[in-house]
Structures are given as C-alpha cells and as structure tokens.
C-alpha positions in Angstrom: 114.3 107.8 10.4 114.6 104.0 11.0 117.8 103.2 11.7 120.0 100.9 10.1 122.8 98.9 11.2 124.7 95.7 10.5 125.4 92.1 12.7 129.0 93.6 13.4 127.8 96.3 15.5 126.2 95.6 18.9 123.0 94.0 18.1 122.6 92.2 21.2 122.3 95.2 23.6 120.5 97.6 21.1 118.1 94.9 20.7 118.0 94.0 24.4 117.8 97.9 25.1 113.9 97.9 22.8 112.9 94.1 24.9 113.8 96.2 28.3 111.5 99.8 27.0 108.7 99.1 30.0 111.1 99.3 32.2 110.5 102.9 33.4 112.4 104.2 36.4 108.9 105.3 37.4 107.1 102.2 38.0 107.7 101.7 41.5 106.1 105.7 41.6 103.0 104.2 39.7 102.8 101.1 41.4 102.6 102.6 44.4 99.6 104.6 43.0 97.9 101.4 41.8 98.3 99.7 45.4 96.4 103.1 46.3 93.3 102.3 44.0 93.0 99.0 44.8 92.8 99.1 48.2 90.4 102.5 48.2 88.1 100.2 45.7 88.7 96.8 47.9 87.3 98.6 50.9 84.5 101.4 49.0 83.5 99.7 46.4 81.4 101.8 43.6 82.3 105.0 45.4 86.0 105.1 45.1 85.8 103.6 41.3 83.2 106.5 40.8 86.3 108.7 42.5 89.1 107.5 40.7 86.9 107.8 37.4 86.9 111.4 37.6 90.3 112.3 38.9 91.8 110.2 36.3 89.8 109.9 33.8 87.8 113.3 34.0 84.5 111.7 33.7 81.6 112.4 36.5 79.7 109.7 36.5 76.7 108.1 39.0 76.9 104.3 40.0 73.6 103.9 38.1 75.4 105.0 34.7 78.4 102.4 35.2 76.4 99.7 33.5 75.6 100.1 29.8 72.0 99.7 29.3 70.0 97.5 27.0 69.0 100.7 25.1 72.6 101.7 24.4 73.3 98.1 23.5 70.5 98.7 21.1 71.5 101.8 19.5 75.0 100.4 19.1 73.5 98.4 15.9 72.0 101.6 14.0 75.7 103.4 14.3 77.7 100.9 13.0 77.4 100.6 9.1 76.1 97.2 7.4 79.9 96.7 6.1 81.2 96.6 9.7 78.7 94.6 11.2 79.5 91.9 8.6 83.3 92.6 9.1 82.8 91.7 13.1 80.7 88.6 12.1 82.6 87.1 9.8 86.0 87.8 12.4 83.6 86.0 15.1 82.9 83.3 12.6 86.9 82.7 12.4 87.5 83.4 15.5 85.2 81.0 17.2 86.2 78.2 14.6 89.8 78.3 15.1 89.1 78.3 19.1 86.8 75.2 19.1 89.4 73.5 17.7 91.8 73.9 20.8 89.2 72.8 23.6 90.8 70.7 25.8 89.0 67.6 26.8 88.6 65.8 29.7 89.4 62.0 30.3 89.8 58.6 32.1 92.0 56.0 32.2 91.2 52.9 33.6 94.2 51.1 34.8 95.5 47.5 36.3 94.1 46.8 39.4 90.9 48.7 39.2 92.8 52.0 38.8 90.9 55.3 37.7 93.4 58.1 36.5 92.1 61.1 34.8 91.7 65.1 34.2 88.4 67.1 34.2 88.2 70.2 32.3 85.7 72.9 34.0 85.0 76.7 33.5 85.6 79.7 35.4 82.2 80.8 36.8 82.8 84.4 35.7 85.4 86.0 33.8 85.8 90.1 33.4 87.3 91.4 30.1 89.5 94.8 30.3 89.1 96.7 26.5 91.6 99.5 26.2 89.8 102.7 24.9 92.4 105.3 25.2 94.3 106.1 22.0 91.4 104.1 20.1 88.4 101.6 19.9 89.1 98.0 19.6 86.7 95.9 18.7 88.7 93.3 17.4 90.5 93.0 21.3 86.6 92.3 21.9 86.3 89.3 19.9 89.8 87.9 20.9 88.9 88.1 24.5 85.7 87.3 24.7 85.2 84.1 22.4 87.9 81.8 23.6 85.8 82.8 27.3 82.5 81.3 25.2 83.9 78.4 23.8 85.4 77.4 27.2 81.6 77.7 28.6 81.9 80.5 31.0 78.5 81.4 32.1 79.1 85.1 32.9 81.4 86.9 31.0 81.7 91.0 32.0 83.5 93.2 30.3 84.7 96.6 31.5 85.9 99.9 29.0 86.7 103.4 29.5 84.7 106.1 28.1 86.0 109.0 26.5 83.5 112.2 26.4 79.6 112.0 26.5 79.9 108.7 29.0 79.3 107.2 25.8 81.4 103.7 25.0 82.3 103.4 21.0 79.4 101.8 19.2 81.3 99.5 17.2 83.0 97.7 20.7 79.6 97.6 21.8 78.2 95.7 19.2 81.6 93.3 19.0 80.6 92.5 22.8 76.7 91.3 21.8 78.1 89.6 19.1 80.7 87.9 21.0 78.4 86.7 23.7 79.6 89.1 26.6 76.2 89.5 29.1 77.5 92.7 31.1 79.7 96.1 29.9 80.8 98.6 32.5 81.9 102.5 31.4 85.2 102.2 33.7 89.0 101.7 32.5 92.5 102.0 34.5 93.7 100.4 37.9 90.0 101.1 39.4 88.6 98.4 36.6 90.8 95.8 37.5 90.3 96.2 40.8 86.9 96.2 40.9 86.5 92.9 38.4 89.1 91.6 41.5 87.3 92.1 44.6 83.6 92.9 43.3 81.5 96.5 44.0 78.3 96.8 44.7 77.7 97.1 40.7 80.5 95.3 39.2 81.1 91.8 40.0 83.9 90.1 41.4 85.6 87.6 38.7 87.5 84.6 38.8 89.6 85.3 35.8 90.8 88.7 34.1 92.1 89.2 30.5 92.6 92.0 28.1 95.9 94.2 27.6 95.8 98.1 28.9 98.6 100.7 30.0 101.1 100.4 32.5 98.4 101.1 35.8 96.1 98.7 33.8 99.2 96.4 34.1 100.1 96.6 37.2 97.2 96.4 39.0 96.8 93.1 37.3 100.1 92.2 38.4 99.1 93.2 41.7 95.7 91.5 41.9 97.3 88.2 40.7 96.4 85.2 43.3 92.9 86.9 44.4 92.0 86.2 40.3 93.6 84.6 37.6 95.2 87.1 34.6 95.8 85.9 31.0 99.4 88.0 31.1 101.4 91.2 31.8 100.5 93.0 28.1 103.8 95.6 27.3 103.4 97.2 24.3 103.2 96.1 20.9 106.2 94.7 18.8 107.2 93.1 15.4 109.8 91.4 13.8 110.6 91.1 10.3 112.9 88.5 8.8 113.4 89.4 5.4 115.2 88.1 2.4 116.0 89.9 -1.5 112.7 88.0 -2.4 110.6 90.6 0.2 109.1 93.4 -1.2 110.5 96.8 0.6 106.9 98.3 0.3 105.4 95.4 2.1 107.9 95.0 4.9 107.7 98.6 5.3 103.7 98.8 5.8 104.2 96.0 8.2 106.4 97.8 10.5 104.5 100.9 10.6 101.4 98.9 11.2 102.8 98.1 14.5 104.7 101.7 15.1 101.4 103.0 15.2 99.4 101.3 17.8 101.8 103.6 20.4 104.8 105.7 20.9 106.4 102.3 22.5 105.7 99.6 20.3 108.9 98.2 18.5 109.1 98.0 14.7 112.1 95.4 13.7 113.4 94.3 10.5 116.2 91.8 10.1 117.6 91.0 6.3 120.3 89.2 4.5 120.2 92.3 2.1 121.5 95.7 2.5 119.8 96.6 -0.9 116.2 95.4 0.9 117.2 97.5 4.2 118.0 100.9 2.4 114.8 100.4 0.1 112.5 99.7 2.8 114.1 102.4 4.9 113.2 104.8 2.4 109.8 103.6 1.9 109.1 103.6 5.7 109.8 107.7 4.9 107.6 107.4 2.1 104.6 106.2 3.9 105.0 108.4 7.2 104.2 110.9 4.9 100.5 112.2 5.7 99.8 109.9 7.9 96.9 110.2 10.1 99.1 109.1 13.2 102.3 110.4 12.3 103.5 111.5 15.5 103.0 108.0 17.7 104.6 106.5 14.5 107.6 108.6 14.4 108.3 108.1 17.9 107.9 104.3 17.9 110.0 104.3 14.7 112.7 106.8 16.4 113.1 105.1 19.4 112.0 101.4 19.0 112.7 100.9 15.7 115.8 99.4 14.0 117.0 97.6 10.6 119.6 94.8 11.0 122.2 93.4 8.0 123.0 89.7 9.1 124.7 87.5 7.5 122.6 84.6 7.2 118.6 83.6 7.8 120.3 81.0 10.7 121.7 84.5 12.4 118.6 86.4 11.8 116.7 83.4 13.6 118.6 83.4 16.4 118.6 87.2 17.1 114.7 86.8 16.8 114.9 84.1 19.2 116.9 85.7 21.5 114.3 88.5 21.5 111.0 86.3 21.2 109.0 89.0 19.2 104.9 89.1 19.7 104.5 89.0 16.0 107.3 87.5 13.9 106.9 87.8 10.2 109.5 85.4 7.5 109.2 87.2 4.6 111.8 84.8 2.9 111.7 82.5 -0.2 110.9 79.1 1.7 109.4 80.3 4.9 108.6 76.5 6.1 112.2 75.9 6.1 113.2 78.9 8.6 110.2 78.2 10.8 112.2 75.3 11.9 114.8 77.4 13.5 112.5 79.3 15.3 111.8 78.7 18.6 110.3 81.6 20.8 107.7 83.8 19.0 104.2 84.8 20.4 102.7 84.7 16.7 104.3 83.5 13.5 103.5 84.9 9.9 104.7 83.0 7.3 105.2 84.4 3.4 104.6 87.7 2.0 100.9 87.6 1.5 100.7 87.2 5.3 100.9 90.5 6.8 100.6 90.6 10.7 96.8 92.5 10.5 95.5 89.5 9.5 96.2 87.9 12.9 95.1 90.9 14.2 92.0 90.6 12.8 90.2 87.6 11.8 92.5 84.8 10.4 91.7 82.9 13.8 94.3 82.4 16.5 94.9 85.0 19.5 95.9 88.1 18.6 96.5 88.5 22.5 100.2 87.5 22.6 103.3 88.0 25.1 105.5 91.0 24.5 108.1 91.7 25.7 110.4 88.7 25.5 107.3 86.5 27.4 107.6 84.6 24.4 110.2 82.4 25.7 107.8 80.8 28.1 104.3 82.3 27.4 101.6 81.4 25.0 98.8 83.6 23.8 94.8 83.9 25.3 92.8 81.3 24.1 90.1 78.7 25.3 92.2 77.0 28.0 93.2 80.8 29.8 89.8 80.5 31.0 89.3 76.8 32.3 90.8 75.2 34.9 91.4 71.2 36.0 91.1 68.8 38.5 93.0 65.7 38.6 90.6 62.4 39.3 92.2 59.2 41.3 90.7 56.1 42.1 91.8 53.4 43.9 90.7 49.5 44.1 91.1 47.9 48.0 94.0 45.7 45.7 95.4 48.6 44.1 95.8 50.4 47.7 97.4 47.2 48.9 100.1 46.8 46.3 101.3 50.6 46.9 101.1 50.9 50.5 104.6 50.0 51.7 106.0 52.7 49.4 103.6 55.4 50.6 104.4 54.3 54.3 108.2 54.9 53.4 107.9 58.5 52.1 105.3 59.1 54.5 107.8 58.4 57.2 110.8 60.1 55.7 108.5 63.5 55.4 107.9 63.1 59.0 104.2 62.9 58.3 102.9 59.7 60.3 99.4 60.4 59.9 99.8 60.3 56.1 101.0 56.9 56.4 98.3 56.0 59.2 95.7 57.0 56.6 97.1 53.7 54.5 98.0 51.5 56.8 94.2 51.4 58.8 93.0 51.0 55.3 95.3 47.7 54.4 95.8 46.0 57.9 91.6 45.7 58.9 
C-alpha cells in the first residue's frame, strides 16, 4: 500500500533514501562487467557484439542479420494499424514543431575597431540512438530521440534496439524510426550497443553523439564511453511528483502515480498535499486501480518501495521538498498552478493543472520527454535539438584592434610564463 506520512516525520531522508534507489551496492560488480564488453567489442568488433548478444540476451544471431533490412522496414507498415500510424504522425508533427522552435542560431557581431565576435552552430556528423526494448516497445522514446537529432541537421542518424524472440524488432518502433527520419536500425541492446555506436564494428558505425535511456549496463557503459562520444545523460529510472491541493481530484492524482509505478519495479511514485482528506482518498484509489491491472506486480513494487504520500503544511513546504528532490516529472495539481510554478526551481518536466497529466509529455504535447532523474534536475536539462550540435567560437581581429590590446596580452602572457604567447603579439605590433 502507498504509504502515508506527514511533514513532522523525517521527510528529508525518506525522500532522499527514493533520489539515492540506483545506488546498488552492486554497481562496481556490473561496472566491472561493462568495462569487460567494451573492451572485447573495442578490440573484435561484430564478433564479440554477436558474443555478448547471445550470452546475455539469448539471441544467436549472424553479423549479416544485425541490420534491419529494407523489407522488414517495409513490413513494419502492414502490422501497425491505421490508428497507430496516425497516432506516431501526429506525435512527430508535435514533436518536430515544438523542437524547431529551440534551434539555436548562429551569429556575428561586428565590433569597434574592426572586431568580428561570434558563435557558429554545427551538427554532429552522426549520432546513434539506444531504444530500450526489454520490459516493452517504445516508440514514443523513438520520436523523442530521434527528431531533435533531425531538426539539428544530423546527416546520419543510427539507431540501435534489442530484440526479444524471432530476431524480430517491434513493428510499431520500426515504423516510429522511418517516420522520424532515422537512416540505419541495428537488432542489438545492452553494454555491447553502446559500445559498438562508441568505437564502430565492422557493421555498426562509430558515432559522435549517443542518446536514449536503458538499464543500469546500458548506463554505465555510457558513463564509461563518455569523452570517446558525447551522451545526452545518465537515465535512472522513472519518477513523479505530485503537488496536490483539496481542489485535486484523488482519482486523477492516483492514475498519475501509477502511470509512472509502472514503467519498472524502481520508478518513484510521489504525492505531496496540503490535505490529509486528498492523501487517504487517493491512497485508497491507488488500491482501487491496482486492482486487475495488467502490470500489477512492477507496480506494486514501485509503489511499495518508492512510493510515498506527504501531509505538509503549506504549497511553499511542498515546493521546497520537491526542489530539494528535483523530480523528472513534477505535476501542480493546485487551484492556481502559475502562482506555485514560481517557487519551483529544479524539475526536469513541469505539468501544470489537472487536465495535464504527465502522459501527455510522454507522448506528444512537444517538449522532451527524455529528462534527468534522479535529482539531475538541479543542474540538467532534457534531450533536445542543441544535445546534438556543437559550437565554435569565431574572433577576428583588425591590425588596430591587435594594437590597442597587445600590452595586456603581453602582461598575462608573461605572468603565465608563456613568452611565446606574447611573442605571437608583439612580432605582429612592432613590424
């Protein structure tokens, strides 16, 4: 049952205790495994993704089968129904709209003295996509990975999934990755993906950048591969935060929380509320719709271990126990949601109002729904267009412009003990 309990006990560390959750005293076990992978793949290429493939994943497979073909791409379209395909369009449409809007653009400024100051904007040649497929298919982590990577102008954008029985990859991802503009899909998943979108096979080609959440090996091997490539972030599991007032509905807040119990055994279901009538209502209707539900065990879990129900005092203390845990998803489910949102100040994705739910960030309303977990919200952002660009300052400097700066430069040239720096001024200024 979800638990509830009020400010006066010790919030703090109970909530602290659900941020800290992927902290498993076996990590430094598994991360030793990953290091394993990625050197075997580093130095053998297809063979020891082929190897890894089967011993953790239990599927034999050929180097020739890795890449989907154009016939599977094809027969992706006849196994989706009509309702879906429109469903994944009109997400791409909303998707791609929102993202357009955040391109960053490059400029010039032209200054006194003939000064040229600016900032180009310019793609990664290729970026690699990692699509979880393990507990289910995700076409919507598709579209959320691979259209910010269009609209940024990457030319080749691969993506890589694990298969699940049949060497067969789920239709409907297949047909979110043609309809998101990604050129390549390989049938591999874990610590041997990442590490072959790192360092390149034979098959699979190396990347510049790498985005996409996946388990804890998934995780760390991005961690690990970090410097040779770019990542978007370290994914943990999923997480929500409900701040509630006596204007929420129970039933709502209740769906909203399970929605996120049941993406995994870890993901964190949180309510806060001025009102102890709210919390015992929606505690019972959190009961109520566990009942027959198709993933009833993961949500249990979640809800048993990483779930929790909070009486505070006041929306100003539930905002700043929600800040001290920067959710992923924060929902205000209060009367005047503009006026709380000014009191927040670390939350991956906000949701304001009760016709809000978080699915709809999940899904199509626009923005990222690739956020930072784990308390990353206090200095992370989510994917989006500039993830996968990069800049390049531009200087230029008149012969009068050089002149009227060079004494300085000669000064903290000298004091840095770096004569040729100054030399490189001076022989410009004193001809």
């Amino acid at each position: 049952m979800l638990r509830i309990i009020t400010q006066q006990a010790d919030v703090r560390s109970e909530l602290q205790r659900i941020c800290d959750r992927t902290q498993d005293e076996q990590v430094l076990h598994k991360e030793a495994t990953v290091r394993e992978v990625l050197q075997a793949v580093k130095r053998q290429g297809d063979k020891a993704v082929l190897h890894y493939t089967a011993e953790f994943d239990h599927q034999i497979l050929k180097a020739e089968e890795l890449k989907v073909t154009g016939s599977e791409l094809d027969a992706a379209y006849q196994q989706v129904s009509k309702d879906l395909l429109q469903a994944i369009r009109l997400a791409c449409q909303k998707i791609e709209a929102f993202h357009r809007q955040r391109v960053p653009k490059s400029w010039v400024q032209f200054g006194d003295d003939e000064v040229v100051l600016g900032k180009r904007y310019t793609p990664v040649d290729r970026a690699g996509l990692y699509i979880p497929g393990g507990r289910a298919c995700y076409p919507s982590t598709v579209l959320m990975n691979a259209i910010p990577a269009k609209v940024a102008g990457v030319p080749r954008v691969v993506m890589v999934t694990p298969v699940r029985g049949g060497k067969m990859v789920n239709p409907a991802v297949l047909v979110a990755a043609q309809e998101a503009g990604v050129q390549e899909i390989y049938r591999v998943g874990g610590a041997q993906a990442i590490a072959a979108l790192a360092y390149g096979t034979e098959t699979i080609p190396k990347v510049n950048v790498i985005t996409g959440p996946g388990n804890i090996y998934v995780t760390l091997a991005k961690k690990l591969v970090y410097g040779t490539v770019g990542i978007d972030s370290l994914a943990g599991p999923s997480e929500v935060l409900v701040i509630a007032d006596e204007t929420a509905n129970p039933v709502y807040v209740a769906a909203d929380l399970l929605a996120q119990a049941e993406h995994d055994p870890m993901a964190a279901a949180i309510l806060l509320t001025t009102d102890a009538g709210l919390a015992k209502k929606v505690q019972m209707a959190v009961e109520r719709q566990l009942v027959d539900h198709p993933r009833r065990i993961d949500t249990e879990k979640a809800i048993a271990h990483y779930g929790l129900i909070v009486v505070v005092e006041s929306l100003a203390a539930a905002a700043e126990l929600s800040n001290e845990f920067a959710p992923e998803h924060l929902e205000l489910e209060v009367a005047d949601p503009w006026a709380l949102i000014n009191q927040i100040r670390h939350a991956g994705a906000i949701f304001l109002g009760s016709s809000t739910p978080e699915a709809v960030g999940d899904y199509l309303a626009g923005p990222n729904h690739t956020l930072p977990t784990s308390g990353a919200a206090r200095y992370a952002s989510a994917l989006g267009v500039e993830t996968f660009l990069k800049h390049s300052s531009i200087i230029q400097y008149s012969q009068t412009a050089l002149e009227k700066v060079a004494s300085a430069i000669d000064i903290l040239a000298t004091t840095e003990g770096l004569p040729s720096h100054a030399d490189s001024v001076k022989l410009r200024v004193e001809d």
